[in-house]
VEXKELO-351902 format. One record per residue (C-alpha): x, y, z; residue in three letters; residue number from 1. Coordinates in Angstrom, 1 decimal. Layout:
px | py | pz | r | k
X | Y | Z | ala | NUM
...
***
This chain:
px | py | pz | r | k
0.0 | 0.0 | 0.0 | unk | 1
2.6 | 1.8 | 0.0 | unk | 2
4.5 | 4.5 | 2.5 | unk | 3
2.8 | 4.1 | 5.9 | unk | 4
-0.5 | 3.3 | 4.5 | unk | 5
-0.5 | 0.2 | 6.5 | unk | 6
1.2 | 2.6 | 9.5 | unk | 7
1.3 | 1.7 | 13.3 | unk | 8
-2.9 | 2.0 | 13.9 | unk | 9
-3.5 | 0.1 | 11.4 | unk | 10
-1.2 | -3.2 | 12.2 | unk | 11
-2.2 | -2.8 | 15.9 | unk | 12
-6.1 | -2.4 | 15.2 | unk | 13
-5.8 | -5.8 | 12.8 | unk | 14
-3.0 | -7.9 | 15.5 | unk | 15
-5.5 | -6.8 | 18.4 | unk | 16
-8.1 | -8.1 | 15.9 | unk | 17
-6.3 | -11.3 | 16.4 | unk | 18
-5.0 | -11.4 | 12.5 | unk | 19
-1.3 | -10.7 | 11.3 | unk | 20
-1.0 | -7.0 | 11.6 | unk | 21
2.0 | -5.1 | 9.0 | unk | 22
3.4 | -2.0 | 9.2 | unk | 23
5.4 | -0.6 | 6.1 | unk | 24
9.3 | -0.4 | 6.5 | unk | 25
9.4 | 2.0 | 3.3 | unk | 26
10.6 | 5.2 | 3.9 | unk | 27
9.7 | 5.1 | 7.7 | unk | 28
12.9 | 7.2 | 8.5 | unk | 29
11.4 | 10.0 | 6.6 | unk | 30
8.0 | 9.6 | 7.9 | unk | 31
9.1 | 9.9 | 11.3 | unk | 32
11.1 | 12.7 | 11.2 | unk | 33
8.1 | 14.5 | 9.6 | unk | 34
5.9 | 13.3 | 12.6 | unk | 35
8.6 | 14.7 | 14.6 | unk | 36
8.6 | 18.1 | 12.8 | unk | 37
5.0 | 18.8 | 12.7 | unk | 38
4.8 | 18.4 | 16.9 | unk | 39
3.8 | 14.5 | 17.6 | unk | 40
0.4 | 14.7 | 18.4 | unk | 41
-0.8 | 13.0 | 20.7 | unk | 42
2.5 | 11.9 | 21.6 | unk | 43
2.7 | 8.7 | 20.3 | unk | 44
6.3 | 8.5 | 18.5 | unk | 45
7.6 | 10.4 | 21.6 | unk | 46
6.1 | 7.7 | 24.1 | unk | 47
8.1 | 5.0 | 22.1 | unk | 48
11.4 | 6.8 | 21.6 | unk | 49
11.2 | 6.6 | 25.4 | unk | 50
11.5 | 2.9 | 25.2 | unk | 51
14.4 | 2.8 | 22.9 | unk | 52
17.2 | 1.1 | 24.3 | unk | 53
20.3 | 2.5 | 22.4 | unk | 54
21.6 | 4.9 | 24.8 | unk | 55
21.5 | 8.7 | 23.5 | unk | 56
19.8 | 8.3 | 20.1 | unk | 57
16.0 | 9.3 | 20.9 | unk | 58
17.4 | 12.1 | 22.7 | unk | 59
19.9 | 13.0 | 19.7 | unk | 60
16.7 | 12.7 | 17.4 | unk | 61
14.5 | 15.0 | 19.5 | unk | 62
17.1 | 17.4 | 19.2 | unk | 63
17.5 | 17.6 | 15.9 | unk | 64
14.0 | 17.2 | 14.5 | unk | 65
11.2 | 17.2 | 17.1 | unk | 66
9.2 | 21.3 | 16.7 | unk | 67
7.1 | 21.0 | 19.9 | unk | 68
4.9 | 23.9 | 18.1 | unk | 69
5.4 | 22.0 | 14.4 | unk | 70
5.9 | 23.8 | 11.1 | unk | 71
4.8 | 27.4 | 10.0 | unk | 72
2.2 | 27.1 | 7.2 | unk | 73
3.7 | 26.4 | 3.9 | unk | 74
7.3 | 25.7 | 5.5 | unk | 75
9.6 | 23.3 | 4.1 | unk | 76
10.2 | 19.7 | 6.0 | unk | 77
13.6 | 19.0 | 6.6 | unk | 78
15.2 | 16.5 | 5.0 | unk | 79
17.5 | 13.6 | 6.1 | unk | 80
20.4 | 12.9 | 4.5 | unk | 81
19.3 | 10.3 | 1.2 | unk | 82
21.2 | 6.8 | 1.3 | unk | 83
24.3 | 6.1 | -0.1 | unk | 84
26.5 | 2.7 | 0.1 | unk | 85
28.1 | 4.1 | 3.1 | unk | 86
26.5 | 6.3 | 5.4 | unk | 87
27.4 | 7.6 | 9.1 | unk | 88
26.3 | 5.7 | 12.1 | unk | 89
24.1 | 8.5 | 13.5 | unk | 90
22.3 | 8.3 | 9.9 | unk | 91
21.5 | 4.1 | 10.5 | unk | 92
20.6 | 5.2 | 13.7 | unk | 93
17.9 | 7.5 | 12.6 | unk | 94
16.2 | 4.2 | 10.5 | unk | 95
16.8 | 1.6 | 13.6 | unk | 96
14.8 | 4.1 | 15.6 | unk | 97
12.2 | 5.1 | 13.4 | unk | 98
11.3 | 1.2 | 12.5 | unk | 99
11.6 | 0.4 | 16.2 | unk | 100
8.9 | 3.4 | 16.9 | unk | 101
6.7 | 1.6 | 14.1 | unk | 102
6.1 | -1.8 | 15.4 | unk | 103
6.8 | -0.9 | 19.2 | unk | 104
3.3 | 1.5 | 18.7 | unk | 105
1.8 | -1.6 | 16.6 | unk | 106
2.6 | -4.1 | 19.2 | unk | 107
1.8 | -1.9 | 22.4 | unk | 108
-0.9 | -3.4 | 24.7 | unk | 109
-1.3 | -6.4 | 23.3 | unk | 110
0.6 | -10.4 | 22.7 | unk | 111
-0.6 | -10.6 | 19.2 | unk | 112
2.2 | -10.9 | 16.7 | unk | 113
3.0 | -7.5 | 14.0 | unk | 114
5.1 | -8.0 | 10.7 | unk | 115
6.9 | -5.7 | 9.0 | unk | 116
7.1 | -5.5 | 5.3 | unk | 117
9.7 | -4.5 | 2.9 | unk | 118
10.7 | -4.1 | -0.4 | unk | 119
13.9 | -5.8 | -1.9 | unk | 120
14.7 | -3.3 | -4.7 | unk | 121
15.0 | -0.7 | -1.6 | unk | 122
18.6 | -2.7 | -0.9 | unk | 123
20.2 | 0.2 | 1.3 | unk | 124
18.2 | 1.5 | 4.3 | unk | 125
16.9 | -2.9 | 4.5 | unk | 126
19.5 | -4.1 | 7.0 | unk | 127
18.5 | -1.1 | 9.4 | unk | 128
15.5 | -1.7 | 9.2 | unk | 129
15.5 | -5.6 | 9.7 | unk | 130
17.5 | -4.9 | 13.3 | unk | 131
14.7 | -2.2 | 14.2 | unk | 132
12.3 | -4.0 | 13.7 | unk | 133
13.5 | -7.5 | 15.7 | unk | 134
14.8 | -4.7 | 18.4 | unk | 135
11.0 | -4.0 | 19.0 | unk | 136
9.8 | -7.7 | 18.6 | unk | 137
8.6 | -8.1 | 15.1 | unk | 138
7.7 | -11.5 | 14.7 | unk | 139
7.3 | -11.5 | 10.6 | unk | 140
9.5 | -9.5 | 8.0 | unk | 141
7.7 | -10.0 | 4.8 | unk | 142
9.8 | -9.1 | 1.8 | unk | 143
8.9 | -9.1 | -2.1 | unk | 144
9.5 | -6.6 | -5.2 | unk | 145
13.0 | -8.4 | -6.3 | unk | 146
14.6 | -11.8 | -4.4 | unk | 147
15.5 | -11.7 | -1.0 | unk | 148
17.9 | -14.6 | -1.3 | unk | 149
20.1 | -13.4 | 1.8 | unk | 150
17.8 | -11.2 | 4.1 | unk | 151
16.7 | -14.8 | 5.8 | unk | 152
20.2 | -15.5 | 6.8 | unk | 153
20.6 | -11.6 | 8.1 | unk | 154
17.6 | -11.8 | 10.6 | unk | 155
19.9 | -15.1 | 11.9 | unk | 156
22.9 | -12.7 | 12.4 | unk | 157
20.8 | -9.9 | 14.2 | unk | 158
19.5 | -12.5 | 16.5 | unk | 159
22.7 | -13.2 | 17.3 | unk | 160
24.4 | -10.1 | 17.5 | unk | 161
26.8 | -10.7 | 14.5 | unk | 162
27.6 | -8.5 | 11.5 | unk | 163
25.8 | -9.0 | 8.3 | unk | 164
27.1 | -7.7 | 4.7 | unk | 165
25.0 | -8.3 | 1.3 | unk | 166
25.6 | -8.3 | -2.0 | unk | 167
24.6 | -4.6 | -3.2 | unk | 168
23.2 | -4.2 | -7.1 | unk | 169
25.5 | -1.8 | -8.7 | unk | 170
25.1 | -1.0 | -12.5 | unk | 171
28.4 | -1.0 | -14.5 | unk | 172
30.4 | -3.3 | -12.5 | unk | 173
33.4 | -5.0 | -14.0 | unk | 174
33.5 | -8.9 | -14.6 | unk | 175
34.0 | -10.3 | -11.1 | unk | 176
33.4 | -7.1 | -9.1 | unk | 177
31.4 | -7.6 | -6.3 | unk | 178
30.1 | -4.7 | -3.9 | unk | 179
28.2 | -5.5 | -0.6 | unk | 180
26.7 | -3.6 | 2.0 | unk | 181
27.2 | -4.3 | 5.6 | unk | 182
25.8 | -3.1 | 9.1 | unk | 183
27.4 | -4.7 | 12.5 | unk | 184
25.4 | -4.2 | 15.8 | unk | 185
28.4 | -3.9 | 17.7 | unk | 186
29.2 | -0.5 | 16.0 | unk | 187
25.9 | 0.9 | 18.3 | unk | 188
25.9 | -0.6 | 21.6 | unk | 189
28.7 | 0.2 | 24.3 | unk | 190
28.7 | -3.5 | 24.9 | unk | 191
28.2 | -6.7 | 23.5 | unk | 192
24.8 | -6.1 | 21.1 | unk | 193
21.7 | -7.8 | 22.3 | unk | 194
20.5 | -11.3 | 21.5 | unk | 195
17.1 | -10.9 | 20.0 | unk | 196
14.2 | -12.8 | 18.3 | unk | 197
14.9 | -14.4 | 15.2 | unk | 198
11.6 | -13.1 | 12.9 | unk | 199
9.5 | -15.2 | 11.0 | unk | 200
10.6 | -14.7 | 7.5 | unk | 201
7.5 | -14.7 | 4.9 | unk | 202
8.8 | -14.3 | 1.0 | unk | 203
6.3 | -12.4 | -1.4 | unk | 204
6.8 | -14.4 | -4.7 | unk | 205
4.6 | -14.4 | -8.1 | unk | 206
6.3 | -17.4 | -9.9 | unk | 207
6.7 | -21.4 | -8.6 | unk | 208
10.6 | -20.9 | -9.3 | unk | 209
11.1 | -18.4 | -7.4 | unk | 210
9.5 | -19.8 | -4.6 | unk | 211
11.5 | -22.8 | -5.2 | unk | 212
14.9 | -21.4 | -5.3 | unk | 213
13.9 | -19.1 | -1.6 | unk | 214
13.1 | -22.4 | -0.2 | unk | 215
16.4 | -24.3 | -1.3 | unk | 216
19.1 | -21.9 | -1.7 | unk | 217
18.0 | -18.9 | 0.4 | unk | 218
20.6 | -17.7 | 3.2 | unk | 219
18.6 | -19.0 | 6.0 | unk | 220
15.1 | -20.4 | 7.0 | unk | 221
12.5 | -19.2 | 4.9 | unk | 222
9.0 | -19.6 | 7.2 | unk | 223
6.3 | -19.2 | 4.0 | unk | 224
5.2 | -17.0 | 0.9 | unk | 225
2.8 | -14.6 | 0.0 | unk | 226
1.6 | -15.4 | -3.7 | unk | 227
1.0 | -11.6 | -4.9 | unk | 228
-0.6 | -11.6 | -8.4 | unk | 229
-1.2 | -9.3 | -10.7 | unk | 230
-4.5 | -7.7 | -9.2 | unk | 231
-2.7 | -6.7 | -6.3 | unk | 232
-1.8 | -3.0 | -5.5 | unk | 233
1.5 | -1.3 | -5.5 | unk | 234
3.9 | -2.7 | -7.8 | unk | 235
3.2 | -5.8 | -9.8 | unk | 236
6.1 | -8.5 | -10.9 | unk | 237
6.5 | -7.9 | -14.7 | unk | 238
4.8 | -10.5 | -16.8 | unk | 239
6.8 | -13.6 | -18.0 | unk | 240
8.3 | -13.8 | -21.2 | unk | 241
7.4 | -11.3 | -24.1 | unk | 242
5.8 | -7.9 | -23.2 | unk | 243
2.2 | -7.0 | -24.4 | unk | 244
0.1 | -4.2 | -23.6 | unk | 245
-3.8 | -4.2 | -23.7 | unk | 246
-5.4 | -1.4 | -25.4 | unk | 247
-5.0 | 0.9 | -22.8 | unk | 248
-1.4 | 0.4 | -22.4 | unk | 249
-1.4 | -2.2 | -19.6 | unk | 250
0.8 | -5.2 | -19.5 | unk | 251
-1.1 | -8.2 | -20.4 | unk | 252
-0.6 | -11.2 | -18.3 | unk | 253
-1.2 | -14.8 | -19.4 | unk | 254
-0.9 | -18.9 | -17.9 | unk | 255
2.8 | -18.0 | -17.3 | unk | 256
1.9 | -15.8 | -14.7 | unk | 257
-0.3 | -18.0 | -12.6 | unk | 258
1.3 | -19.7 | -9.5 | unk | 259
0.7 | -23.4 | -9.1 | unk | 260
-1.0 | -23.4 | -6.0 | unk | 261
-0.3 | -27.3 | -5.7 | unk | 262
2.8 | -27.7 | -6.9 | unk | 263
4.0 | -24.5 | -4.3 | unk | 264
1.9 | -26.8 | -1.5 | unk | 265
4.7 | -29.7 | -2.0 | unk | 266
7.7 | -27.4 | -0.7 | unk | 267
6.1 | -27.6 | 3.2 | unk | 268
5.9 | -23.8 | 3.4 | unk | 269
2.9 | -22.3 | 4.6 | unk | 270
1.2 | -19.7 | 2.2 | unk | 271
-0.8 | -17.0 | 1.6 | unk | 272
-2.6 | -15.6 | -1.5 | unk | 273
-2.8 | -11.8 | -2.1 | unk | 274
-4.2 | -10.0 | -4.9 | unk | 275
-8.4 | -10.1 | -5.5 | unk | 276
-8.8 | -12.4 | -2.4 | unk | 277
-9.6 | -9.6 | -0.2 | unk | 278
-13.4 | -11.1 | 0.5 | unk | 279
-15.1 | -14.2 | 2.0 | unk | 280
-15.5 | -16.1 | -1.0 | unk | 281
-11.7 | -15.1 | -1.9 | unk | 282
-10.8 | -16.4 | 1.6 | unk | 283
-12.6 | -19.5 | 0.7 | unk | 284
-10.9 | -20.3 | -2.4 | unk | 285
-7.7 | -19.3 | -0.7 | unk | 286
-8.0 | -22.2 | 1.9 | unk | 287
-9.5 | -24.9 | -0.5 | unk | 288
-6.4 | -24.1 | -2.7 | unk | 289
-4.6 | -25.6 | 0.3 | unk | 290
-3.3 | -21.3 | 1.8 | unk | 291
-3.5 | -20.9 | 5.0 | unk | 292
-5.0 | -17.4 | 4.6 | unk | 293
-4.9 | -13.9 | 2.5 | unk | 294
-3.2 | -11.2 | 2.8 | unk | 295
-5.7 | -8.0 | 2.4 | unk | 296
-4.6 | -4.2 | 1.5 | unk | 297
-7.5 | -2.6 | -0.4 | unk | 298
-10.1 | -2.8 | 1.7 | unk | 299
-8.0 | -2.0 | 4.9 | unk | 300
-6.4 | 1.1 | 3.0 | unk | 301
-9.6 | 3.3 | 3.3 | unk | 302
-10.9 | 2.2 | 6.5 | unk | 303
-10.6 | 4.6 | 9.6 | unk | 304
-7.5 | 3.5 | 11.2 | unk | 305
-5.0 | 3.7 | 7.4 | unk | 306
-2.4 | 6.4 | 7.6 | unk | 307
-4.2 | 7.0 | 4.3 | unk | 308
-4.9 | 10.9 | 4.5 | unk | 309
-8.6 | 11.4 | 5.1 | unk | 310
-9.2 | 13.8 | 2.6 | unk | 311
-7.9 | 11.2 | 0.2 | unk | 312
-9.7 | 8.5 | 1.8 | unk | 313
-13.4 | 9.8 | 2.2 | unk | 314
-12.6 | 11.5 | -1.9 | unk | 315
-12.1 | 8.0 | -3.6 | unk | 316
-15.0 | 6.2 | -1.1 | unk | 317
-17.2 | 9.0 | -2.5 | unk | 318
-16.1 | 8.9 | -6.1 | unk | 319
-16.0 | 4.6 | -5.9 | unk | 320
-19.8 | 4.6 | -4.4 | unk | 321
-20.9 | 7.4 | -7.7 | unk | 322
-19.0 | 4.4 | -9.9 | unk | 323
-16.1 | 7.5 | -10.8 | unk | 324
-12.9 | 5.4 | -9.7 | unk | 325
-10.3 | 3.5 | -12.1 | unk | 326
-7.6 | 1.4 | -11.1 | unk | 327
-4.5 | 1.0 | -14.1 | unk | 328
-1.3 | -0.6 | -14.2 | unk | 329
1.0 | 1.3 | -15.1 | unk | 330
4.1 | 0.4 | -16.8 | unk | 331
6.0 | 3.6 | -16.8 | unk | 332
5.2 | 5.2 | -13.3 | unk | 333
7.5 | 3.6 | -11.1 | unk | 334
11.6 | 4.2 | -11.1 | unk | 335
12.3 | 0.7 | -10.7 | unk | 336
10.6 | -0.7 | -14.4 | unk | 337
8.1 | -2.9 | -12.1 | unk | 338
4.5 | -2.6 | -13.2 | unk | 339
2.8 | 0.1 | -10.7 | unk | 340
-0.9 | 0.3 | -9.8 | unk | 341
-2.4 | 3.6 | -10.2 | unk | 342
-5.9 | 5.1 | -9.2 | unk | 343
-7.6 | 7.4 | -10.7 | unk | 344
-10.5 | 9.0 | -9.2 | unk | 345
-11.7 | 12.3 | -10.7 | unk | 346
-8.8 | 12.9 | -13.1 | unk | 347
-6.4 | 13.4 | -9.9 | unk | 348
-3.5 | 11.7 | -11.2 | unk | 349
-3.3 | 14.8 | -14.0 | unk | 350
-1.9 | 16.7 | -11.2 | unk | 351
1.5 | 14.5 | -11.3 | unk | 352
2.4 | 16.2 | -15.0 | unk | 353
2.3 | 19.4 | -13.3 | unk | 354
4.6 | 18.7 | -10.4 | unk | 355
8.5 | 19.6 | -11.3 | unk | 356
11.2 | 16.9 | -11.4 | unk | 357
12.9 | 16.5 | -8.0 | unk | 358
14.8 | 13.5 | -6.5 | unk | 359
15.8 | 14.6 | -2.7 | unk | 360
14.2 | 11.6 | -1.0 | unk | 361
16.0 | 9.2 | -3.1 | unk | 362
14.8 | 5.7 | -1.8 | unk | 363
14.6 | 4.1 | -5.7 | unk | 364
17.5 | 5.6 | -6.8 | unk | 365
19.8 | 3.0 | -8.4 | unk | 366
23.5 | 2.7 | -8.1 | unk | 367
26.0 | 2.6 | -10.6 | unk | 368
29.7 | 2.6 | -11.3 | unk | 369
30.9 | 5.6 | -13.2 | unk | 370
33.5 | 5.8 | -15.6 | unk | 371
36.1 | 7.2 | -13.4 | unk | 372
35.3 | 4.2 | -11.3 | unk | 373
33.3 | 5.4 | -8.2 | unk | 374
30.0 | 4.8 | -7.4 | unk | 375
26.8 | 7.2 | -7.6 | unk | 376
23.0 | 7.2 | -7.8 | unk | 377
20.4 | 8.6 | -10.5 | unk | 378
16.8 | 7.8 | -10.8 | unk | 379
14.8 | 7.6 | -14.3 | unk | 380
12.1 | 10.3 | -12.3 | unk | 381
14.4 | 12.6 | -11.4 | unk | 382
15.2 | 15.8 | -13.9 | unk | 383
16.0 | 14.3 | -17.0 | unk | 384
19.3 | 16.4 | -18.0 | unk | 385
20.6 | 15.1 | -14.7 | unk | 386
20.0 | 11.7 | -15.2 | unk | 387
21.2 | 11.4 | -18.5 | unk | 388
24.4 | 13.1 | -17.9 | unk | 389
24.8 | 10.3 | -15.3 | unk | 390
24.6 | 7.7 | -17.8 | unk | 391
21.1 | 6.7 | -18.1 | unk | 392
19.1 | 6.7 | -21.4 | unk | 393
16.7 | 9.8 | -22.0 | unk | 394
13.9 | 7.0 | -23.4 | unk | 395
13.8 | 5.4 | -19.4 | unk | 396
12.4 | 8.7 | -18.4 | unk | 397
8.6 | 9.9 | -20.5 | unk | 398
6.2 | 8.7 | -17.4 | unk | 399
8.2 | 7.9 | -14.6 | unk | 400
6.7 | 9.2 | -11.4 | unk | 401
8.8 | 10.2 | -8.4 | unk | 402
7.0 | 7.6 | -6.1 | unk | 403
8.7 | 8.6 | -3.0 | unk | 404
7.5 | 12.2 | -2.9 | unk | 405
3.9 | 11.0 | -3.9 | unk | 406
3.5 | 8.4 | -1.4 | unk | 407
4.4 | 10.8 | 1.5 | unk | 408
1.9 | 13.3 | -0.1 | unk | 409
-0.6 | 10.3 | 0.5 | unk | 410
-0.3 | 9.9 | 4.0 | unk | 411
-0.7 | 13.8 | 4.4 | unk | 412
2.8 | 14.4 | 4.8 | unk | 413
3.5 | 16.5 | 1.4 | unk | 414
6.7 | 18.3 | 0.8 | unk | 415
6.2 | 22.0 | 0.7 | unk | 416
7.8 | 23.7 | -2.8 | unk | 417
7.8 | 26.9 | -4.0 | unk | 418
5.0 | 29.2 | -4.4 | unk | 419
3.0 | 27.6 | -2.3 | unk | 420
2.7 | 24.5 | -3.7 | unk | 421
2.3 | 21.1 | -2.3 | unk | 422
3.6 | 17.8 | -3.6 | unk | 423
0.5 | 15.7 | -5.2 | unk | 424
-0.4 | 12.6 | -4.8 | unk | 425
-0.3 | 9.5 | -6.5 | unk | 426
-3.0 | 6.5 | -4.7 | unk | 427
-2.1 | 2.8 | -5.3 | unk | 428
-4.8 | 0.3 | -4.8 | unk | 429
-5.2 | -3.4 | -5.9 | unk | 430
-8.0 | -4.1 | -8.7 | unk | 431
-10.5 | -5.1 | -5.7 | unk | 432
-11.2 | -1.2 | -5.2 | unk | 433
-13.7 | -1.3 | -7.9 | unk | 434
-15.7 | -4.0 | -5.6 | unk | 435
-15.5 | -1.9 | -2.8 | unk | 436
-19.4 | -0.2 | -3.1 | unk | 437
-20.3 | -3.6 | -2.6 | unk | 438
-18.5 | -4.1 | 0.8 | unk | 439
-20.1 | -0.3 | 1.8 | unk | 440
-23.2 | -1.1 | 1.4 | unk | 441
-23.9 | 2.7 | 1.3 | unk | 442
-21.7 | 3.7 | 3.8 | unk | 443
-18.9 | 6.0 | 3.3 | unk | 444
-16.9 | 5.0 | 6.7 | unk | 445
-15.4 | 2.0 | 8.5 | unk | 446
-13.0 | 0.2 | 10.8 | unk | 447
-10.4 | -2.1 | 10.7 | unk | 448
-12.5 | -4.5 | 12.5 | unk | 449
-15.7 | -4.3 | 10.1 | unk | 450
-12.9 | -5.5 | 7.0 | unk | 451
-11.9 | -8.5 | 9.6 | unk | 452
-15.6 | -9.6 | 10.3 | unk | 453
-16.9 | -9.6 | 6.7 | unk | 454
-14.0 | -11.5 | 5.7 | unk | 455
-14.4 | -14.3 | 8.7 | unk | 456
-18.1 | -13.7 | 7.6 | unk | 457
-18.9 | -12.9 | 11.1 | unk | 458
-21.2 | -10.0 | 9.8 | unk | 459
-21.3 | -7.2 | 7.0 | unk | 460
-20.9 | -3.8 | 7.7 | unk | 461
-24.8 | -2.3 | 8.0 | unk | 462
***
């Protein structure tokens, strides 16, 4: 769902539900120094910093971003430094904290176990987040978007307190060259780190191989699988073999693209189906397919407790009940070349051509060796001049989107530019928001727990 869409409320209202609760990993650094600079309210991030047991950080962190009064209308957020190969401790600090904030809120007041998902392709700020998260208890990381062959084996070294290093994807290496990147608990303790947990590590695949290969050659234990297809929101694995678009541009997927439910059954794993299962009879068909559940994002997105903004929310509910709401995939919008969901309710996404081309978050940038033979970072959605004079090709760019800055404009946290104006947003939903006036039944509002009981078919919402 995006950044922070699936935020702390949401994961603790579905775990307290007694289902599998997940917060988003993806760009939580930036989120919560935004929290911090618009005052905390209500206290929340502050009341977990208290409980963060690397001595000094929260307090460095308050210092440096917390505005007890917030911003001045219109004023600019600050912005933490973007990821590079090697950054300073006090910059890995800043991530370990804000993902420890995220699940310690999700997991407060309750013994119900809180995941945390990631995404792959977002190689530099994961091992960070991997040792926040287990230092606030997750019990699941859930990883997809690219192959997480060796994050398995780096949740065993966090439990243990050991170093981890992984092979980092750098463009333009030579023949042999390997770069890794590497975090080592010891480097932010005074002592010897903390054992901790070992996570439950759940692999979000869309093919039988890959699933295959995670289960035999991954690093270390992999616990089960999330089959994602192509209806699901956010980005979509690419089809298999030759591209083809539909009429409308979309990429057309065929057989190739459809997981073998049985033939995934006979690797032991437990799994769960996401992508147009989000309802009772999808539930149904899950389990008789041998899952042991679904994993559901639509329909949680727009009910009360999302980080969804609620302008945004209550805007698409009312455009989705008149029948004014369109969900495509695009195949230009993201950075990373993955398929992207994109909806479109009352011609809002025209508001992305408008927006200028600015890359200061940076989280999809890619790396790449340059001639003279050090390493730097462009993104096909930054300005174009820029990104072609770092090597990339001018024909990458027509339609890319700059993701990060959108996504934070979702969750009511848009950067502030120049004259006044405000980043835009850009809404990702799976292909089951079209259903949704079906699940409303006419209303226009709901909670966590209403998507929970329709699904168990305990009751539907009045």
């Amino acid at each position: 769902m995006g950044i922070a869409v699936s935020d702390w409320r949401l994961a603790h209202a579905v775990s307290g539900a007694g289902q599998l609760g997940v917060v988003s990993g993806t760009a939580i650094d930036s989120v919560f120094v935004r929290r911090l600079q618009d005052g905390d309210p209500g206290g929340y991030v502050r009341r977990a910093m208290a409980a963060f047991p690397m001595p000094g950080v929260a307090d460095e962190a308050m210092r440096r971003w917390f505005r007890p009064e917030g911003r001045a209308p219109g004023e600019k957020y600050r912005e933490l430094a973007m990821y590079r190969q090697d950054v300073k401790v006090a910059r890995q600090q800043v991530t370990i904290l804000a993902m420890f904030v995220e699940v310690w809120l999700a997991k407060e007041g309750h013994g119900n176990p809180v995941g945390v998902n990631l995404l792959t392709k977002i190689q530099m700020p994961n091992l960070a987040l991997c040792y926040g998260a287990m230092l606030a208890g997750a019990d699941f990381v859930l990883m997809g978007a690219g192959i997480p062959r060796e994050i398995p084996g780096a949740l065993d070294a966090f439990a243990e307190g050991r170093a981890v290093s992984i092979r980092f994807d750098v463009e333009g290496l030579r023949s042999g060259e390997t770069e890794y990147l590497s975090l080592d608990p010891a480097a932010y303790w005074e002592g010897p780190p903390p054992k901790l947990k070992r996570p439950q590590f759940l692999a979000i695949i869309a093919s039988n191989s890959l699933a295959t290969m995670l289960a035999r050659k991954a690093s270390g234990r992999v616990d089960g699988f999330i089959v994602e297809g192509p209806t699901a929101g956010g980005h979509n694995a690419p089809p298999r073999g030759a591209a083809t678009f539909n009429e409308i541009g979309e990429p057309v997927y065929g057989e190739r693209d459809v997981v073998d439910f049985a033939k995934l059954g006979e690797l032991g794993l437990p799994f769960w189906v996401a992508g147009g299962a989000g309802s009772p009879e999808g539930l149904r068909a899950a389990v008789a397919a041998g899952a042991a559940g679904i994993q559901v994002g639509t329909l949680f997105a727009y009910c009360d407790e999302s980080g969804l903004s609620e302008e945004y929310k209550r805007s698409v509910i009312e455009h989705a009940l008149k029948g004014d709401v369109s969900v495509y995939t695009d195949p230009n919008a993201s950075p990373t070349g993955f398929p992207f969901k994109v909806v479109d309710w009352g011609g809002n996404v025209a508001d992305l051509d408008k927006r200028q081309r600015v890359c200061d978050l940076g989280y999809l940038r890619v790396a790449y060796r340059t001639d003279a033979g050090r390493l730097d970072y462009r993104c096909s959605a930054e300005p174009v001049d820029q990104y072609v004079k770092k090597g990339g090709l001018e024909e990458e760019t027509p339609g890319r989107r700059c993701l990060c800055n959108a996504l934070m404009a979702n969750i009511g946290l848009p950067q502030a530019r120049a004259g006044g104006i405000e980043e835009p947003p850009l809404l990702t939903s799976g292909d089951d928001l079209l259903a949704i006036p079906q699940f409303l039944q006419g209303r226009t509002q709901y909670h966590a727990g209403d998507v929970i009981d329709y699904l168990l078919g305990c009751r539907r919402p009045d």
